[in-house]
N, C-alpha and C positions, 0 to 999 in steps of 0.2 A: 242362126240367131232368130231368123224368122220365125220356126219352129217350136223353139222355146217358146216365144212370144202366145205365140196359139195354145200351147199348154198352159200358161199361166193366165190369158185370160179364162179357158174351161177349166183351169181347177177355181178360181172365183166363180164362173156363173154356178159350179157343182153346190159352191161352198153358201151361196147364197139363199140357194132352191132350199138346200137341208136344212139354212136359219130357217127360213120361213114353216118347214114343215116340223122342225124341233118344236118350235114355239108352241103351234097347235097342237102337239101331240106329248104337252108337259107332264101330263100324269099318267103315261107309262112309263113301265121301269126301265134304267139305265141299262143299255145295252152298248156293248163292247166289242161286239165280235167284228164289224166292220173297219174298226179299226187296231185290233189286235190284226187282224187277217191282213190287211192294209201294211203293219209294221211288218208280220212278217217273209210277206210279199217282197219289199223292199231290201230286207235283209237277204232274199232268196236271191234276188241279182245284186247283189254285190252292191246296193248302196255305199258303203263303210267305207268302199276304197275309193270313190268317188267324190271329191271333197264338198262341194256343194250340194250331193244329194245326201250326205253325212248330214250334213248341216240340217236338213230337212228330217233325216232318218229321227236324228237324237230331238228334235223338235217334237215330234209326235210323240216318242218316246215319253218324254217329260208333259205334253199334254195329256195322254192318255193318264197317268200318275193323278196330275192334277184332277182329274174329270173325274176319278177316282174319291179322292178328298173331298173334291164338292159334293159329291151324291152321300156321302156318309156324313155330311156335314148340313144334309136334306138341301143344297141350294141345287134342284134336280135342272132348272131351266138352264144355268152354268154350266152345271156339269153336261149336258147334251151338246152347249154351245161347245165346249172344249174338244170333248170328244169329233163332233164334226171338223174342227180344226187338224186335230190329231188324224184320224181320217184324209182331213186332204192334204196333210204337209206329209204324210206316207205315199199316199197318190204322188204327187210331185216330187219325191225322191225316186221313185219307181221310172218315171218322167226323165229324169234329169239323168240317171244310171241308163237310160235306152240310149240318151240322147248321145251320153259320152261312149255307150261302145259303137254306135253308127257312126262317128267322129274316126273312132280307130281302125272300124273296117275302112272306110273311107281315106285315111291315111295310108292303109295297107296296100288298096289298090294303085293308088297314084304311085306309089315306090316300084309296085309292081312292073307297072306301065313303064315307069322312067327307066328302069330295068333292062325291060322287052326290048326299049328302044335302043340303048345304048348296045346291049348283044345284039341287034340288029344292025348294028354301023358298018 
């Protein structure tokens, strides 16, 4: 639990640093690939099957879309903001899919052990 915790307050400080540097850097153009990279990343370990980092997967997913819309729609300061969103709710499924197969190794070993123990009686 702890663990998570420490991930979700660094995917905020992440998320905070990029408002502040989106803002100042309005009239570049929209780039994507941080977080196209980001979703695909996510998708690469098995987000999907992981229901909470799902959750986060298809967040990004639909922000990246949006961020999309906006910049064609010229609201580029939005669109930055969405995409950094997008960007860190990919981060945090990435986060949250490590967290839950270190859960299952960690399941595996205690079975293992109670195992050992028990063929050792």
């Amino acid at each position: 639990m702890r663990h998570t915790f420490k991930i979700g307050i660094m995917v905020l400080a992440t998320a905070a640093v990029a408002s502040a540097i989106a803002v100042g850097c309005a009239s570049a153009p929209l780039k994507t690939e941080a977080s196209t990279s980001g979703i695909r990343a996510a998708e690469e370990v098995g987000a999907a099957d992981v229901p909470q980092a799902s959750l986060h997967l298809q967040l990004a997913k639909e922000e990246l879309a949006r961020a999309k819309a906006l910049a064609a729609n010229d609201q580029k300061e939005k669109a930055d903001l969405m995409l950094m969103r997008a960007e860190v709710d990919a981060e945090l499924a990435v986060a949250l899919s490590h967290v839950d197969a270190e859960k299952t190794e960690a399941r595996a070993a205690v079975e293992r052990v109670r195992q050992l123990r028990q063929d050792n009686k």
